[in-house]
Structures are given as C-alpha cells and as structure tokens.
SETIKE-932238 format. One line per 3 residues: their letters; for each residue x, y, z of N, C-alpha, C, CB. Coordinates in nm, 2 decimals, always signed. Glycine has a CB too. Layout:
N
a) X:Y:Z:X:Y:Z:X:Y:Z:X:Y:Z | ...
END
This chain:
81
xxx) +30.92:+5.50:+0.00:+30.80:+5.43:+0.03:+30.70:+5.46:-0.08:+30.75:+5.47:+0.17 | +30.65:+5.36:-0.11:+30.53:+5.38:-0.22:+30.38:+5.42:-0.15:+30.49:+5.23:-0.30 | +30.34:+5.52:-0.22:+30.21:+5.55:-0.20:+30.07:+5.45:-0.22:+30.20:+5.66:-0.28
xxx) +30.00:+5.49:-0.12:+29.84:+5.39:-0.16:+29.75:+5.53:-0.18:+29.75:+5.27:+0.01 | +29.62:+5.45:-0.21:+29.50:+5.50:-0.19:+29.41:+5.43:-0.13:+29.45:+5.53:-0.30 | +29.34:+5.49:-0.07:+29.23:+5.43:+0.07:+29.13:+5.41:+0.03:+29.18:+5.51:+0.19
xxx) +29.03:+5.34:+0.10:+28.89:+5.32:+0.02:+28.81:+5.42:+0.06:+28.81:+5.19:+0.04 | +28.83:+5.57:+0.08:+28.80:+5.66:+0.10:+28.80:+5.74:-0.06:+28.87:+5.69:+0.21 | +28.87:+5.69:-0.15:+28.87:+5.72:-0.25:+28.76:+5.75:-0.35:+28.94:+5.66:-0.27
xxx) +28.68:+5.89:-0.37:+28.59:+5.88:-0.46:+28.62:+5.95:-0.61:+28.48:+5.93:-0.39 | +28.70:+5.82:-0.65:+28.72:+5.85:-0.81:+28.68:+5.95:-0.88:+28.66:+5.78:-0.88 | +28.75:+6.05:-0.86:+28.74:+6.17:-0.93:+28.83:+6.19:-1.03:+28.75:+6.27:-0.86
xxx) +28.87:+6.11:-1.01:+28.97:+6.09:-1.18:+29.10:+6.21:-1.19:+28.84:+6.13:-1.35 | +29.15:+6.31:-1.07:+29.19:+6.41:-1.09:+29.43:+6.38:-1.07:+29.08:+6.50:-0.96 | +29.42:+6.25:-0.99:+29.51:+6.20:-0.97:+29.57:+6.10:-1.06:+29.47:+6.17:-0.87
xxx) +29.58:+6.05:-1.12:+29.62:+5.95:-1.27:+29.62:+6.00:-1.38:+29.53:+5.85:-1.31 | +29.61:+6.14:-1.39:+29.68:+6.16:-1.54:+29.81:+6.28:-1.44:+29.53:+6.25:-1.71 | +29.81:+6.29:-1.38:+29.95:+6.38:-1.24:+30.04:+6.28:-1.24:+29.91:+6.41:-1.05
xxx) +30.01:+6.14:-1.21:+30.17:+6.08:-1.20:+30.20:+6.00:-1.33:+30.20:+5.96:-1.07 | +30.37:+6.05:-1.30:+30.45:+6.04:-1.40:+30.51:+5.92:-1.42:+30.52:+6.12:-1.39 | +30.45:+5.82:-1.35:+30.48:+5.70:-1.37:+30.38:+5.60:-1.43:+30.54:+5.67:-1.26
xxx) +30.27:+5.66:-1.44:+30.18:+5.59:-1.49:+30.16:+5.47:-1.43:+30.21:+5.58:-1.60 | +30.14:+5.52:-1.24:+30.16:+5.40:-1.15:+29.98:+5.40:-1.11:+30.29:+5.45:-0.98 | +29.91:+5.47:-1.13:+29.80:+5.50:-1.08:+29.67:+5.46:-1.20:+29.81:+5.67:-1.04
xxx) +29.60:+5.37:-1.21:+29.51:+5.27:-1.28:+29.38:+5.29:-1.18:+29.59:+5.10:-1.29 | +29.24:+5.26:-1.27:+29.11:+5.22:-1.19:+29.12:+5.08:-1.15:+28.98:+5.24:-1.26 | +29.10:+5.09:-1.02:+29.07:+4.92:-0.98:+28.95:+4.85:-0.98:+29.11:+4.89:-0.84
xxx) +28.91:+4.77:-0.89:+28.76:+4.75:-0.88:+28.65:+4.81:-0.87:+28.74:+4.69:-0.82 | +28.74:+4.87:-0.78:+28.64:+5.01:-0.69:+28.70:+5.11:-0.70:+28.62:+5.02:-0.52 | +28.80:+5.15:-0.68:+28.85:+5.26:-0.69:+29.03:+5.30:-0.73:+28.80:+5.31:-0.58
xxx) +29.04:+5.39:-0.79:+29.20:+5.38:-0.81:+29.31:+5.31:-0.68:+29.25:+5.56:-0.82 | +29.37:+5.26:-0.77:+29.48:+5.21:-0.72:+29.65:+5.25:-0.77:+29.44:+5.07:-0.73 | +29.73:+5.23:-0.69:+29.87:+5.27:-0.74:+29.94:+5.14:-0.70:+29.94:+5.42:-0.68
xxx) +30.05:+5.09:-0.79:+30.13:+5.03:-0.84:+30.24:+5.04:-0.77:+30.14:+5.05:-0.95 | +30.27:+5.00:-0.67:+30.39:+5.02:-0.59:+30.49:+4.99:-0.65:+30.40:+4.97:-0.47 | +30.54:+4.91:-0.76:+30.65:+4.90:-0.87:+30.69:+5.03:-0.97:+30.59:+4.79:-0.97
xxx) +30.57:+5.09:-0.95:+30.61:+5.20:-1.06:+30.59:+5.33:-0.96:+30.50:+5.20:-1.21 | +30.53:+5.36:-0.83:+30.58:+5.46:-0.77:+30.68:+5.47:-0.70:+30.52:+5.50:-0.72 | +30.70:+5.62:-0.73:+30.83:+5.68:-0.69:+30.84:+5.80:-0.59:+30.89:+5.73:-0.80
xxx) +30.68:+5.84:-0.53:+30.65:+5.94:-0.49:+30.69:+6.07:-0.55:+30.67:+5.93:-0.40 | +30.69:+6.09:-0.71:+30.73:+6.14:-0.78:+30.92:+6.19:-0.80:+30.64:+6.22:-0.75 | +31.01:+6.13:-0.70:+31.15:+6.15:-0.71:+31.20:+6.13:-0.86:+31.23:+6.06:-0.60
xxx) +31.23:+6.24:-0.88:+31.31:+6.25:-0.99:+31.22:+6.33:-1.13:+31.36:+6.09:-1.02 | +31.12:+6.34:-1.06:+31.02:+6.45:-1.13:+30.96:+6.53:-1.09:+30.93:+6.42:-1.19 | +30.89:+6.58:-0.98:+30.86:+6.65:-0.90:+30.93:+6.70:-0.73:+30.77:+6.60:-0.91
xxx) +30.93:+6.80:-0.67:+31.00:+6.75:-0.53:+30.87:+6.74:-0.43:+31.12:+6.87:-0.47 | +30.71:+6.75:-0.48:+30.63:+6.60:-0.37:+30.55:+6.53:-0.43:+30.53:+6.64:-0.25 | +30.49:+6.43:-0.42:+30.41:+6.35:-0.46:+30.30:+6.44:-0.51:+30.38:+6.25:-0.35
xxx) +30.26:+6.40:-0.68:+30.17:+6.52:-0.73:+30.02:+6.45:-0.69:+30.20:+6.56:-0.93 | +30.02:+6.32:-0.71:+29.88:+6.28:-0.64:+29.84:+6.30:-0.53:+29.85:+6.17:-0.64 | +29.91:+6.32:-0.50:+29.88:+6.37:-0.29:+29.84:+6.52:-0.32:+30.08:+6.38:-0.13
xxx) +29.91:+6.60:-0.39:+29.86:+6.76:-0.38:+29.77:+6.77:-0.42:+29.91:+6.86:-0.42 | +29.67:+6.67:-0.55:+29.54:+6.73:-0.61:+29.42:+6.64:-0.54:+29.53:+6.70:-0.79 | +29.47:+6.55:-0.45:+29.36:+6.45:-0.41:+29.21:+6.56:-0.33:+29.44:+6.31:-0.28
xxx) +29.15:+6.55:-0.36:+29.05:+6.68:-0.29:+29.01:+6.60:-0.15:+28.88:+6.73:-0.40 | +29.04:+6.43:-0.15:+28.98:+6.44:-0.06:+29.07:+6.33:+0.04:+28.83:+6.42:-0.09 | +29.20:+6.41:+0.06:+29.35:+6.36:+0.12:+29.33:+6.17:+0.16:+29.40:+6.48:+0.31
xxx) +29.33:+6.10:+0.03:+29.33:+5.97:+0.10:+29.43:+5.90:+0.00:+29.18:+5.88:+0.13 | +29.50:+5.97:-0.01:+29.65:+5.95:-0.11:+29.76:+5.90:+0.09:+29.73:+6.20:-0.24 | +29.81:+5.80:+0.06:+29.91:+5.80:+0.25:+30.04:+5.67:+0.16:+29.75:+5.66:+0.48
xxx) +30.13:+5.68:+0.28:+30.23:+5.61:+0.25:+30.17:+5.47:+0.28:+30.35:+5.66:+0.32 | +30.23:+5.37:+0.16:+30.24:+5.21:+0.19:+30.31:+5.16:+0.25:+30.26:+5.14:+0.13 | +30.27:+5.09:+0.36:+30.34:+5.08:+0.46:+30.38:+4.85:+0.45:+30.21:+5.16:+0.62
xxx) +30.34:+4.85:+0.33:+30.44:+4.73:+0.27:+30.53:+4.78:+0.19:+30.37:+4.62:+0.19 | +30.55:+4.90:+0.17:+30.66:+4.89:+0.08:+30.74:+5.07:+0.13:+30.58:+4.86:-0.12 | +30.83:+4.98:+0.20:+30.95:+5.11:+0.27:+31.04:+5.13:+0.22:+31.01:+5.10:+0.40
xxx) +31.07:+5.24:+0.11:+31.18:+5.31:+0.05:+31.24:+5.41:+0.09:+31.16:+5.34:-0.05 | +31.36:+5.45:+0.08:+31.41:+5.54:+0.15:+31.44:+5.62:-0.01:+31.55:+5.49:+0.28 | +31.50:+5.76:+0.02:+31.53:+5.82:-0.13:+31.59:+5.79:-0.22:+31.56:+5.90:-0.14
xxx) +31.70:+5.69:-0.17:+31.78:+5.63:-0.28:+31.73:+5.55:-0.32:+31.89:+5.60:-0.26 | +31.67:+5.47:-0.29:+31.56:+5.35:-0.33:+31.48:+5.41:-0.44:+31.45:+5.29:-0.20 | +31.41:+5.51:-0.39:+31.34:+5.60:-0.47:+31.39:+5.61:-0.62:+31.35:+5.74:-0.41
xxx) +31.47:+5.74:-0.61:+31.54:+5.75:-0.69:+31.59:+5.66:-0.80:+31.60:+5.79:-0.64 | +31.68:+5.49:-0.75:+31.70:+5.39:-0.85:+31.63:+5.35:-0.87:+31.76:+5.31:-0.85 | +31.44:+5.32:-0.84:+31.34:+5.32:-0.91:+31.36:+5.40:-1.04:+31.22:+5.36:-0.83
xxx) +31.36:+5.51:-1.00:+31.31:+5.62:-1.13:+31.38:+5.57:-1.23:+31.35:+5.78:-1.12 | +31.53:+5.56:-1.21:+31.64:+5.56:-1.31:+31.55:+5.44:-1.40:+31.80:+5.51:-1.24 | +31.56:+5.34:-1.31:+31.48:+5.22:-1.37:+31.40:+5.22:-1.49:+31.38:+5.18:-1.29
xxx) +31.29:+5.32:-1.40:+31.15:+5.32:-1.52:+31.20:+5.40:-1.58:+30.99:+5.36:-1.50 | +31.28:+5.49:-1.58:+31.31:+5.62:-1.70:+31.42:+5.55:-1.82:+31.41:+5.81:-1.62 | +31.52:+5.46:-1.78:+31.62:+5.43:-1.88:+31.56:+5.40:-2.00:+31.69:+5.32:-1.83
END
C-alpha cells in the first residue's frame, strides 16, 4: 500500500530528501507522495523512512492504492532496474 500525507502536514521539509524513491514532491500546500513511485521503502529500508522522521505523524497508508509486499517489492524492482 502506498503512503499519503494529510493536510495536517506542516512542511518541514524533513521527509523528501528520506525517500528513496523520490516519491515525495511539494504540492500546492503541502507535500505530497506519488503512489507510483512508493514503496513504503521495500527493498531499501525495513520501515517506511518518511513515517519515522515526520515530527508530526501525518505520514498513513493510501487507502486507494492496496499493495501487499510482493506488489511492493515488483514496484521496487521496477524503479530500480
């Protein structure tokens, strides 16, 4: 499952240079992540590194986009090949 960010988000900029997919961009208002390019870090980390630095936990699962680990995972392969 791909990760969101909430509009609880106050851009602290501490989360987007942590993922390794270079899924995490400024949006209008506030960061957003790229459910194409997250992976919840599988295959680089073992948890989601934006979730551990967010100071102010509004990093949650996307609940349009349900991956299980293998899904995960042949993401990674994807973006890493």
């Amino acid at each position: 499952m791909a990760l969101l960010i909430t509009e609880e988000c106050i851009n602290c900029d501490v989360c987007e240079p942590q993922c390794p997919n270079d899924a995490i961009t400024m949006g209008d208002e506030y960061y957003v992540i790229n459910p194409e390019k997250c992976t919840e870090c599988v295959g680089h980390h073992d948890t989601p590194q934006c979730m551990q630095v967010c100071p102010v936990d509004c990093i949650e699962p996307d609940p349009q986009w349900k991956e299980d680990a293998e899904q995960l995972m042949a993401k990674y392969k994807m973006l890493t090949a």
